[in-house]
N, C-alpha and C positions, 0 to 999 in steps of 0.2 A: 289338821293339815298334815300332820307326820304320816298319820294312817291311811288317811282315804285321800288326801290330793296326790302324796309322793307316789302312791302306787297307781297311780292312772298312767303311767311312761314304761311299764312294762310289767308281763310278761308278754308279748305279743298276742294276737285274737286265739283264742283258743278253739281247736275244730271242733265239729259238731254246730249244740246252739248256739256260742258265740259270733260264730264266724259267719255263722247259716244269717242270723239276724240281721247280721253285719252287712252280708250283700244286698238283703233286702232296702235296706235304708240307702246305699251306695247307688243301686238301681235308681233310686227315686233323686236324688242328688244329681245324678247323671242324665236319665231324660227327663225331668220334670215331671214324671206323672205320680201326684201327690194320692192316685187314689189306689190305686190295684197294685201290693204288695209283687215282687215278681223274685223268686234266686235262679241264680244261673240261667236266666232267660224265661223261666217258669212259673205261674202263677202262686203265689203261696197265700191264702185266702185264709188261715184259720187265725192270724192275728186280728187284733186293733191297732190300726193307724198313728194313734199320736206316739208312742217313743219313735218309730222309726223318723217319723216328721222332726224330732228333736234332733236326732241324731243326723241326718241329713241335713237340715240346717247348720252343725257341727263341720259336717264334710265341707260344706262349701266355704267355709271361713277356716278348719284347721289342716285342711283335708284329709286323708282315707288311713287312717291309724288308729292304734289303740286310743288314742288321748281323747280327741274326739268322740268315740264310739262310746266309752265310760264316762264321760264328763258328767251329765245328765244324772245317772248314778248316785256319782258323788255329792253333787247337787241336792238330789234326792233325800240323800240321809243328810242332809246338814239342813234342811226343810224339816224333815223329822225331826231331827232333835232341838228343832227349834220349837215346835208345833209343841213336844212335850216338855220341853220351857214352860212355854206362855201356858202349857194347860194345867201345869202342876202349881205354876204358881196362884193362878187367878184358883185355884177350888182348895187348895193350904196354904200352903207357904214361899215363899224362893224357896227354902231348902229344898221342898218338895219339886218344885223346878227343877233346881240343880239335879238331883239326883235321878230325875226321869230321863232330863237329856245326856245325862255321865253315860247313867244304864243304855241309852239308844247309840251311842257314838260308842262303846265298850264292850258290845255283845258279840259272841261268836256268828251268830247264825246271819243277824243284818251285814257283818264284816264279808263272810263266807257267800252269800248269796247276791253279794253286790259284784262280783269279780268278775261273772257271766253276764253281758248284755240279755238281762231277765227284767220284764215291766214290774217287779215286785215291789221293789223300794215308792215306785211311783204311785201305784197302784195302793199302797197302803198310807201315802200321805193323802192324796185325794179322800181317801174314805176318810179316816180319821180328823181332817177339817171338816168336812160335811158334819158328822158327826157334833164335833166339837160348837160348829155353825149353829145346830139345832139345840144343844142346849143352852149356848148365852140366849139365841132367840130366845127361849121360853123364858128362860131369865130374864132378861131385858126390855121383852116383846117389841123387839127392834125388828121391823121387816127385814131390814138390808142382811140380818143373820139368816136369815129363812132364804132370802133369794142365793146366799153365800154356799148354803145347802144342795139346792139342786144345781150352780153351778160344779161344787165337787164332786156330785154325782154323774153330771155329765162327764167331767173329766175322767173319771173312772172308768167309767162306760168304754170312752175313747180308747182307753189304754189298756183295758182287759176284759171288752164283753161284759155279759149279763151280773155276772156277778155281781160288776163292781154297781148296782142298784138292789138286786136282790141279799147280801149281805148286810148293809146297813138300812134297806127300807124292813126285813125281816125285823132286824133288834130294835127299828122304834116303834114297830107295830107292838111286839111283847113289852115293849118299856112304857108306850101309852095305854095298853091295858093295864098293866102292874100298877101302875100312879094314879089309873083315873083320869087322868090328864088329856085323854083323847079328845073331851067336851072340847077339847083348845083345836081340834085339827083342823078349823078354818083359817089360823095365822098363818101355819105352815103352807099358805097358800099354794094349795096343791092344783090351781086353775092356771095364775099366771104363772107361774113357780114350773110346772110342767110344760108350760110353752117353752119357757126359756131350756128347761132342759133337753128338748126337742131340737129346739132353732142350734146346740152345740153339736149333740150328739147322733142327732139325725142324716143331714146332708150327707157324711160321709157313706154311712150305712145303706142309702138309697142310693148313691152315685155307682158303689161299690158292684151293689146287685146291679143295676142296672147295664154295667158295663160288661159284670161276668157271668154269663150265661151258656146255657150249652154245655155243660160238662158230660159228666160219667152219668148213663141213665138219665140228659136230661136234665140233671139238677144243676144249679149255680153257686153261687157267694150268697144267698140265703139257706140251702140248705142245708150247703157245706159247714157255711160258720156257725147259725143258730141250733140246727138238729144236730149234726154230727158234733161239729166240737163242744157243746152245752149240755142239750141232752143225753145222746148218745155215748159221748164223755163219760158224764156222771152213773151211768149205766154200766160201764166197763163193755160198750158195744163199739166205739169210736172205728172206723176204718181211716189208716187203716193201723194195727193194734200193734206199734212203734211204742211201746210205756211197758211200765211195770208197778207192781203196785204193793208199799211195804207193809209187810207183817205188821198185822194190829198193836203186840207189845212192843216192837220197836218203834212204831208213831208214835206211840205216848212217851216209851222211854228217851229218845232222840229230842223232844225237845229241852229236856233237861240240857243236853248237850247245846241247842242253838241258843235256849237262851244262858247259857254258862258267863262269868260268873253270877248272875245273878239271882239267877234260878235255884239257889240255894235259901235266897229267902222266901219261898213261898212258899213254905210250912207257916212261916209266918206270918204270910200274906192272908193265905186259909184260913188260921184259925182268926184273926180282924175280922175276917169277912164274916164268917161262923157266929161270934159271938155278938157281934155289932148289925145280923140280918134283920132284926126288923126295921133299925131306922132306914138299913137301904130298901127294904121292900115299900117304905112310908119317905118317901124321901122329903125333907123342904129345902137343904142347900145344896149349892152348886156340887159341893162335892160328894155330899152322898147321890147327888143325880148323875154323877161323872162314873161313882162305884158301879152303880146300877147300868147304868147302858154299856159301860165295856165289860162289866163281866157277861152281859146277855151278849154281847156282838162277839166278842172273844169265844166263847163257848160255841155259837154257832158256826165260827168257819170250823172248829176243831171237830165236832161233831158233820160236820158236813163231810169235811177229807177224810173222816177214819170210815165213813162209809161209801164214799167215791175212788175210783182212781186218784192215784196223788204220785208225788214226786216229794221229794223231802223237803222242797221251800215253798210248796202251796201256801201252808200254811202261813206263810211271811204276814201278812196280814193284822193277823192276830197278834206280831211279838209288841206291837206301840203300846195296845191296851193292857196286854200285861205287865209288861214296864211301867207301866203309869200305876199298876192296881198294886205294885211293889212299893215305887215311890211314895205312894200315898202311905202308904202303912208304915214305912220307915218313919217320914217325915213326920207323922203323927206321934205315934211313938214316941220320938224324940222331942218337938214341941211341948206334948205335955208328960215330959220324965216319966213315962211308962216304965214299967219293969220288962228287962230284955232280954231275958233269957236264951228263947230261943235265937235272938241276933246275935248274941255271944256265940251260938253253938254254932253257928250257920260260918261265923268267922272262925271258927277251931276246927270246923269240918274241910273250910277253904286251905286254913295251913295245911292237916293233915292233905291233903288233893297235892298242894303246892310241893311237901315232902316226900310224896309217893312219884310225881309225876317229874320231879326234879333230879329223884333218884333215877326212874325209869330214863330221862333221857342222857344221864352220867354212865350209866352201864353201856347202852348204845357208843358213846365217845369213846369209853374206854375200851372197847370192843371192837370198833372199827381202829383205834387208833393206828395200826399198820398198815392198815389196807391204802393204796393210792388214790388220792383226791378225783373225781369223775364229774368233770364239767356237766357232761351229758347222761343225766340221772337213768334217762329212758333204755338205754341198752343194759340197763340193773336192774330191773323192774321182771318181775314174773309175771305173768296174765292170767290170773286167776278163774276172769270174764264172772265176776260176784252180779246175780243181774242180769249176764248178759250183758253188760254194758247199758243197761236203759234206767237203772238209778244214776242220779248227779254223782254219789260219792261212791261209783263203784270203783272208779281207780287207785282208791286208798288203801284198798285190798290188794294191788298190787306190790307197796312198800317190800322188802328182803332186806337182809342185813347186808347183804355188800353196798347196796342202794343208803345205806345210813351214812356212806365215808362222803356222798355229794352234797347232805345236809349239816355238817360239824358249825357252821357258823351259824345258821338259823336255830339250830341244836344247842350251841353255849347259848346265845343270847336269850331262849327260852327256860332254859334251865337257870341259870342266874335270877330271871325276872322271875322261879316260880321258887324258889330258892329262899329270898329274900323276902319278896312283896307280901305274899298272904301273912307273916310271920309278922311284920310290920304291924302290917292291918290290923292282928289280932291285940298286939301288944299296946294298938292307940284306941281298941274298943273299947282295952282295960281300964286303960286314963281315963274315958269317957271323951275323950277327943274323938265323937262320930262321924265330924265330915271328914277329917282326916283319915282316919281310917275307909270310909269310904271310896274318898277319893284315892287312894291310897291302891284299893283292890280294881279301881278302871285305869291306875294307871300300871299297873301289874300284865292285865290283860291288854293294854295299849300295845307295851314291845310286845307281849306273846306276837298279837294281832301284827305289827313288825314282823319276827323272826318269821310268821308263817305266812306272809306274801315274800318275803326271800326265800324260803321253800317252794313258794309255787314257782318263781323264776328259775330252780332248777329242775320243774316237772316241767317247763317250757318245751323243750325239746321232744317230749313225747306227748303231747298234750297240743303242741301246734304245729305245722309243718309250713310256717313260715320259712325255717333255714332250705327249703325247696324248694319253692318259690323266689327266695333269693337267688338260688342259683340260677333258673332260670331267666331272671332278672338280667344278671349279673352277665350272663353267657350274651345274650341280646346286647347289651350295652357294649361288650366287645366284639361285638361282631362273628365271635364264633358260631352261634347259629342264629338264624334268619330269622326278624319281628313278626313276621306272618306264620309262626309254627301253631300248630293245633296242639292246642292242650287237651290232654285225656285221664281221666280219672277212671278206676277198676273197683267197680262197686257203689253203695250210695254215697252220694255228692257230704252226707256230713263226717266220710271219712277223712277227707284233705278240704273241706272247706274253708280250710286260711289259706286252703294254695291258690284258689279260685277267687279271693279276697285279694292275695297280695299281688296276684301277676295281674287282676283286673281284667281279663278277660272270661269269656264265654267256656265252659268244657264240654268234652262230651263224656259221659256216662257210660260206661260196658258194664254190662250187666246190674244195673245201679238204678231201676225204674221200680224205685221201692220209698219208702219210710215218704217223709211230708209231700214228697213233688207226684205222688202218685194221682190224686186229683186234679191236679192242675196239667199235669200231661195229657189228661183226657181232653182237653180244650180244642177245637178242629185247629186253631192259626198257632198253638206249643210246636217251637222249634223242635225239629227233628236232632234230638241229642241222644236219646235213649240208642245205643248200640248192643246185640250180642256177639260172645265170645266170636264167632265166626264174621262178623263185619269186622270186627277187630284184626283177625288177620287178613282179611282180606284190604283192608286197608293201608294195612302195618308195613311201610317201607315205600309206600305209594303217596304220589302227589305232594305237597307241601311237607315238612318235617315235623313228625309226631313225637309230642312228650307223652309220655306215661306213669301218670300218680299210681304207685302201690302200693295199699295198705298192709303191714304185716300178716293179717289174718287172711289178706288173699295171694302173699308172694306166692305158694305152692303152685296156686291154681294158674298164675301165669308163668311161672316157669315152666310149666308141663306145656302152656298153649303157646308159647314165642319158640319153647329148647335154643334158648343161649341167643335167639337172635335179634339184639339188643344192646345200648353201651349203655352201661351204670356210669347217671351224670351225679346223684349225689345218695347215699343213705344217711338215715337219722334215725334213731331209736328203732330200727325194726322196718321202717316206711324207706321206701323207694322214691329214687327219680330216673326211668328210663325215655331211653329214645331210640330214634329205629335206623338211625344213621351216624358217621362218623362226625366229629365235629370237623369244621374248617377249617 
């Protein structure tokens, strides 16, 4: 509740994917049309349907805010880490429970990746019940597990394309050869069991093409979503090539960091699996059949993104089964008074972390300590452009030290939690108090996980351009300028798309017929929104009253095309609000 319900009330949507998703689902909320995806008026064809259907359902009972837009989210991980409850306990122990759902509600990367309106969270509970479905079925020989199966499949489907059946039908193919067990593939009744996955996952996918046709060359929402964003994706051919894709040792190195702290056990984890591989290669209980199919399903999406296009939370997927493949070994461990060395170490490496990273952020305090307090983090920020801007965490590379005096309270509160907590930790592994300790290190990274959603509320400001939107709001409600004004944005639509989110209307695009809307503008009935620089001015001061969203990266380019002719209604971090007349 601390962590993941309180921060659903802010930072406001954040532009780019947040905000971009955000209008999609609002579209759908607004006219009813539950099937063809639309931003800013525009087709957007390379999703799956169901988060946004969630989310929209959301709007029309909380309506068009953050809370809403995240709820689902949070939902999300509190389904996760219930899933690896129920899954840790039924194949060890509750402790082994406990500790699989601590590690799923205490990890950085699940924390970090839930804060963007991303099907990730979603997308990996559905798989991991399927999963989970199939092997009580084979334990149990219960149908209703098997039908439970290709319902989570479907669901997947819905929420993230092909994957979500190729990832988990992958790892039971390699897990029914490994066991032998295939002789059984007539329970897993793959006749009715595929209908029903069809009768979920189908309709939409047929409604979809059939509605969107016509595009670029001729192609539609079949080609677009299954060739271009699956294969062609996975190719590094995608059009149009809006991505980036991280250096191979930072993939691997980087999840250390998502799955942080946890991820310090799986030295330990490794050598379990290491010396205990033949019974999981021979499985007969639940739990060495649980070892078996998440480290094949885990390995497979990781091997899959190091050689595909990726983003640093592709991989989300994967974090349940590694958690679970921790848990297990902890719990084990512990159950039968194993010797623990390497746990002791794992908790002496977390203090040593705890006292390096507590130091590191005391130096920062003491160092800003003169400088003046900065609501608005974003005019402190350098722009390094790490990326280019098309990794999720390129912005963090923007951080400077005057930019540290706007984080002093998210700064003490993490320092103290890192201060103390692993220290703790260490000092109750020594007792042999293991849950304590334990528990001890998820609730260490609980407040971190605190202090750094209170840092993002002060990257707000450069990271959303709600406060521009407000203005505009705000100006309309006073009557200073007119509710019929045309909103205009300079550049692609995911630079201010919380402005286009919050004012709720339509923009228009100057020079911005690029990144996701480029397909969907091919469409013969895509409103005419795509503007260049020179309709621009020839528009600019004409007909009804023109706003104009400026991203920092293009003020230059429109101050050379307006020269001065223009009243600044608001800046923030860098980002402009112009207009082309005087207010009333």
């Amino acid at each position: 509740m601390a962590v993941y319900f309180a921060s659903l009330f802010s930072p406001p949507l954040l532009d780019d994917a947040d905000a971009t998703h955000a209008q999609a689902a609002a579209a759908m909320a607004r006219t009813g049309d539950y099937v063809t995806l639309y931003v800013n008026g525009i087709r957007y064809l390379e999703k799956a349907a169901l988060p946004y259907w969630l989310v929209a359902v959301d709007y029309r009972i909380f309506g068009l805010n953050a809370f809403a837009t995240h709820l689902p989210l949070a939902l999300g991980v509190a389904m996760l880490a219930a899933l690896a409850y129920r899954w840790g306990k039924h194949a060890i122990s509750q402790t082994a429970g406990f500790y699989a759902s601590l590690a799923t509600l205490t990890t950085a990367g699940i924390f970090l990746f839930t804060r963007i309106f991303i099907p990730e969270v979603l997308l990996s509970f559905f798989l991991c019940a399927s999963l989970y479905c199939l092997l009580r079925g084979l334990e149990k020989a219960r149908v209703g597990y098997f039908y439970g199966m290709w319902i989570g499949l479907a669901l997947a489907v819905m929420t993230k394309g092909l994957i979500g059946l190729v990832f988990p039908m992958s790892a039971v193919m390699i897990y029914l050869a490994i066991t032998g067990e295939w002789r059984r593939w007539r329970e897993l009744r793959f006749v009715t069991g595929g209908v029903l996955f069809l009768a979920i996952a189908a309709p939409w996918h047929i409604l979809a093409g059939l509605r969107n046709t016509g595009g670029m060359n001729g192609h539609g929402f079949f080609w677009f979503y299954f060739i271009n964003e699956h294969v062609l994706r996975f190719l590094g051919e995608r059009y149009p090539k809006d991505y980036n894709k991280l250096p191979g040792y930072l993939f691997w190195l980087l999840h250390l960091v998502w799955l942080f702290p946890w991820s310090l056990f799986l030295p330990v984890t490794l050598r379990d699996l290491w010396t205990n591989r033949s019974r999981y290669l021979r499985p007969y209980s639940f739990h060495q059949r649980s070892v078996l199919l998440l480290g094949i399903y885990a390995a497979i999406i990781l091997v899959f993104f190091s050689i595909s296009t990726n983003q640093e939370y592709y991989t989300f997927p994967a974090y349940l089964p590694i958690l679970l493949l921790i848990a297990f070994s902890l719990a084990r461990r512990e159950d039968n008074a194993l010797r623990g060395h390497l746990v002791t170490a794992a908790h002496v490496v977390f203090a040593m972390l705890g006292f390096l990273i507590a130091g590191a952020l005391f130096y920062g305090l003491w160092s800003s300590r003169n400088l003046p307090f900065e609501p608005s983090i974003g005019d402190l920020l350098a722009h390094r452009a790490v990326g280019d801007y098309t990794l999720s965490m390129s912005h963090f590379f923007d951080l400077t030290g005057a930019s540290f005096a706007a984080l002093r309270l998210p700064a003490a509160l993490a320092m103290l939690a890192f201060a103390f907590g692993p220290a703790v930790a260490w000092n109750l592994r020594l007792h042999k108090r293991n849950t304590a300790a334990f528990s001890t290190m998820g609730f260490t990274t609980a407040l971190f996980l605190v202090a750094a959603h209170i840092a993002l509320m002060r990257f707000g400001s450069m990271l959303s351009c709600k406060q521009l939107a407000d203005t505009a709001n705000d100006l309309v409600a006073s009557r200073r300028i007119e509710g019929n004004y045309q909103l205009m944005l300079y550049g692609d639509q995911s630079y201010g798309s919380s402005v286009i989110f919050y004012t709720n209307r339509q923009a228009l695009l100057v020079e911005g017929r690029s990144s996701s809307l480029i397909f969907g503008s091919t469409f013969p009935d895509a409103p005419h929104i795509f503007l260049s620089s020179q309709d621009l001015l020839q528009t600019w001061g004409q007909g009804v009253r023109h706003l104009l969203f400026v991203p920092e990266e293009h003020h230059n380019d429109v101050e050379q095309l307006l020269k001065g002719r223009y009243v600044l209604l608001k800046e923030t971090a860098g980002n402009t609000l112009l207009t082309d007349r005087p207010l009333n």
